[in-house]
N, C-alpha and C positions, 0 to 999 in steps of 0.2 A: 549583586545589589545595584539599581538604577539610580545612578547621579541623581541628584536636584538638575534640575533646569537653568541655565545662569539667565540673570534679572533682566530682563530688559532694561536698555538704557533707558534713561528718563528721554524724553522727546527733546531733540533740538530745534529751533525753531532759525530758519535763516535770516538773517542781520547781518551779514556781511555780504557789503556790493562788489562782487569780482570783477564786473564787466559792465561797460556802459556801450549799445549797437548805437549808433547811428545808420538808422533803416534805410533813408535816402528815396522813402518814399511820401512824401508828404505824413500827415498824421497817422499813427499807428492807431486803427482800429480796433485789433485783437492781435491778443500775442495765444498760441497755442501748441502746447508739447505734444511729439508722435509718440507713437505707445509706446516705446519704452524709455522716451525721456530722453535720448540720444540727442536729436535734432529739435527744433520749432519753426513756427511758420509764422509769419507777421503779415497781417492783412493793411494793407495800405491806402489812403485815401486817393494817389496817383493810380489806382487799376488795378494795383501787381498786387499780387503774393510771391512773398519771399520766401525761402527755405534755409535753415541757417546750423550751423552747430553752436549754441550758443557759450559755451566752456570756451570754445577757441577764438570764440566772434569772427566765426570765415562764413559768408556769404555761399553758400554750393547754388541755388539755381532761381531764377526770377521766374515768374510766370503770369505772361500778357492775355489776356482777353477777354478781360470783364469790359463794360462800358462806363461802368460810374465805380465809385468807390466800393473794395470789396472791407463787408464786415465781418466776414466769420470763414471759419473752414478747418478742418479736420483731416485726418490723415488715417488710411486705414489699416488693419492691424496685420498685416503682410507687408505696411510701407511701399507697396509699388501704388497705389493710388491716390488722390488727393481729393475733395470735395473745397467748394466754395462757393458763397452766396454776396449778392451785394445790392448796392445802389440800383443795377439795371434790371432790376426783378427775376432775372436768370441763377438756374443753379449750375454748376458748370461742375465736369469729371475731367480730369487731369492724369496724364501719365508723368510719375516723378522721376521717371529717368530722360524722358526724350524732352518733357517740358512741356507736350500738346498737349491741346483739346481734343481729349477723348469723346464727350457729349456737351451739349450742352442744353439743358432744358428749362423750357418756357412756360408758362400759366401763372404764376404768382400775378395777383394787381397789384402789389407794392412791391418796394423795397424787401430782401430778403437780410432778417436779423439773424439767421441759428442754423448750422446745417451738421448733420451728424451724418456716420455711417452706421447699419446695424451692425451686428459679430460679425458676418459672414462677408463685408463690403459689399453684398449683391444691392441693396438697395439703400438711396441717400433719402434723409426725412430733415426736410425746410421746413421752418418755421417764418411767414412774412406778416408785414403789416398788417394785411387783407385780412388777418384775422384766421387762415387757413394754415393747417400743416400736409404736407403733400410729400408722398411716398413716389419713389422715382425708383426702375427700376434699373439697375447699370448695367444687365445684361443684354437689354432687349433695343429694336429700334423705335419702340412705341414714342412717340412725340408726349404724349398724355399721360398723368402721373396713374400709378396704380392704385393709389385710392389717395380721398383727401379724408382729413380730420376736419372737420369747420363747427365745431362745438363749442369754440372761444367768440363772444361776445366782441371781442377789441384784436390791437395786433397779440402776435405771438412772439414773445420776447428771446425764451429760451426751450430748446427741447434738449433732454435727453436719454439716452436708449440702456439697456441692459437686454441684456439674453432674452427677454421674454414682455418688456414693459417699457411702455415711452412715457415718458415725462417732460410735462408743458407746462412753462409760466406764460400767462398773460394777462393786457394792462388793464382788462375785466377785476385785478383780483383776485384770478381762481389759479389753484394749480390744479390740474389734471393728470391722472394719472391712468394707463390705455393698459389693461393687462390682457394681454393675446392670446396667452395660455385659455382664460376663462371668459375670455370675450365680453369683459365687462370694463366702464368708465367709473374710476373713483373721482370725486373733485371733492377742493376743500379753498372756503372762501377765506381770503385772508384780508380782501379789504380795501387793501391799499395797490395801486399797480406794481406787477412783479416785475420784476428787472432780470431776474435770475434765480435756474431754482438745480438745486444737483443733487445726484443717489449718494448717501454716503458710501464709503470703499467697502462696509458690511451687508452694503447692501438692505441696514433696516431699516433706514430714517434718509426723508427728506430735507434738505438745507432752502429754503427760500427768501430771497430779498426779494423789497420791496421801497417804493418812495417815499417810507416813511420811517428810511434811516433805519430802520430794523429789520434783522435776520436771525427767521425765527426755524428753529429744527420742531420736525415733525414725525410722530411714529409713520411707517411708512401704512401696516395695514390698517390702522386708528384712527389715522391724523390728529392724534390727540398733541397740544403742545407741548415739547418735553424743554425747549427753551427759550428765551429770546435773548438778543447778543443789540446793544447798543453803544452809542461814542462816536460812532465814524457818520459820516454826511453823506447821504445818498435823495438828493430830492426832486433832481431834475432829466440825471442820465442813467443807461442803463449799464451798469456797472457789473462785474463779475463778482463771485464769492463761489468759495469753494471748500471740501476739507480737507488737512493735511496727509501724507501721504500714510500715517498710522490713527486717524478719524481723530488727534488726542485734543486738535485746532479748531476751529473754527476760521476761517480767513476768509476778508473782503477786501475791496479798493474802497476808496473814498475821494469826493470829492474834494478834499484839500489836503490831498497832498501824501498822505500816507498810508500804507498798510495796514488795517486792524486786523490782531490777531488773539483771540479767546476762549479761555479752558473752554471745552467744550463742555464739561461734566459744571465745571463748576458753574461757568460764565462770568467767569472775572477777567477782566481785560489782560492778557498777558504781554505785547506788545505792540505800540503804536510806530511803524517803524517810517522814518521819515526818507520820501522817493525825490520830493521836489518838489516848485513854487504851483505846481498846476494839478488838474483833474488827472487819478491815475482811471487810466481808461479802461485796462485789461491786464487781467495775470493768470498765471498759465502754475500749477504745483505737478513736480514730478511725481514719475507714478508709484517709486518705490525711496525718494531720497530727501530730506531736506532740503531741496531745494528748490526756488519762486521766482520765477520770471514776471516782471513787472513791466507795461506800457504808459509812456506819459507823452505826451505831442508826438515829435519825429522818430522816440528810440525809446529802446528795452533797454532792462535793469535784465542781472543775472545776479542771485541773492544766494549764498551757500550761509550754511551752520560757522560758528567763529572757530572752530577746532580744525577748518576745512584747510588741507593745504593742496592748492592747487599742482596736479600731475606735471611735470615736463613737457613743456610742450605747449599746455593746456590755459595757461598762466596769463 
């Protein structure tokens, strides 16, 4: 006879501050976990990206070569690569063990907000001002991206990829959605500029903010609206939101000060958890754990569940 199944826990939601970085790079940009939540990366308004373990708050390795402030960057799912995009319209490939510039690649007319890697790390897809998202190929010596997307009306906020599908907010409004498999553009107007749009972890439903304080979930093959999430202040920056690591959250930053976190199903505000006196800029959710990395000026938060006792060592 086959047991019952045991219950899932009910969902923890992180409120407890373990760790406070001091980045030591001018303003934290973007704070973002490598795949398996081990490490994070913090994009800094002095040039650098940093690499860090954030449970121990030890610094492992800086890395120089942007020319203006880097905004974004991602890690690939092997961890020996890095991507990153910034202020000087360049997207740059990184080796995380030696520290160098593996590539670095040029054609954006603006600022670069969003860089991702696909599954395979062969190729980085930016997202810039210019309104354009452009595929980069990391194996090749081609100078010139392997194709552009320029279907967005405005800049391009945020992109991101799964197996088969990229996904675009931009300040047009629209989300776009690029499915590769069947070589066709889904878009769904929302109106207001998006800041940020993500796959939930099932894969069905789209998450997207916008400036007008609302973050609204989306069927993904529909785009029918299945919720909207408001309370938190989103009106002027482009702020992150994302889902918890079991889809049960809904999670944003906000401009004053705190984390909004809400049933997803239901959309009742679960917690408003408080970071500090300033705009939280960027948070980063692990991929399997309760746990939320937070950015506000110069340093990250490290947020675990209240049950969490920190490992030996790790504290």
């Amino acid at each position: 006879m086959a047991f019952p199944e045991p219950k899932p826990r009910p969902p923890e939601l992180p409120q407890k501050r373990l760790k406070t970085l001091d980045c030591g790079q001018g303003a934290v940009r973007a704070v973002r976990f490598n795949v398996d939540g081990n490490y994070c990366l913090t994009c800094g308004s002095d040039k650098t990206l940093k690499l860090w373990n954030p449970l121990r708050g030890t610094l492992l390795r800086t890395y120089s070569g942007h020319g203006y402030e880097v905004l974004d960057a991602a890690g690939s799912f092997d961890n020996s690569s890095l991507c990153s995009g910034g202020g000087d319209k360049a997207v740059v490939l990184w080796d995380v063990a030696s520290g160098q510039v593996v590539r670095k690649f040029r054609g954006h007319a603006g600022k670069v907000n969003t860089v991702q890697f696909n599954e395979e790390a062969t190729v980085i897809l930016s997202g810039s001002i210019d309104s354009s998202i452009r595929c980069w190929d990391c194996r090749s010596r081609r100078p010139e991206p392997v194709q552009t997307l320029d279907e967005a009306r405005d800049g391009v906020s945020s992109v991101k990829v799964s197996d088969h599908e990229i996904l675009a907010g931009s300040v047009d409004g629209r989300v776009r959605r690029y499915d590769l498999r069947k070589g066709q553009l889904f878009s769904d107007y929302v109106g207001s500029p998006i800041t940020c749009t993500c796959f939930s972890r099932d894969g069905q439903c789209t998450l997207v903010s916008s400036l007008d304080s609302t973050l609204r979930l989306l069927d993904k093959d529909t785009g029918e609206l299945l919720g909207e999430y408001k309370g938190h202040k989103n009106q002027e920056y482009k702020l992150d939101c994302c889902l918890s690591e079991r889809d049960t959250h809904v999670v944003s930053c906000s401009e004053d000060g705190k984390v909004f976190f809400w049933d997803l199903v239901e959309g009742a505000l679960a917690l408003a958890l408080p970071v500090g006196p300033g705009v939280v800029q960027s948070l980063a959710y692990h991929p399997t754990e309760p746990c939320l990395l937070t950015a506000m000026g110069g340093s990250i938060q490290c947020w675990r569940e209240e049950a969490y006792e920190a490992e030996d060592g790790a504290g």
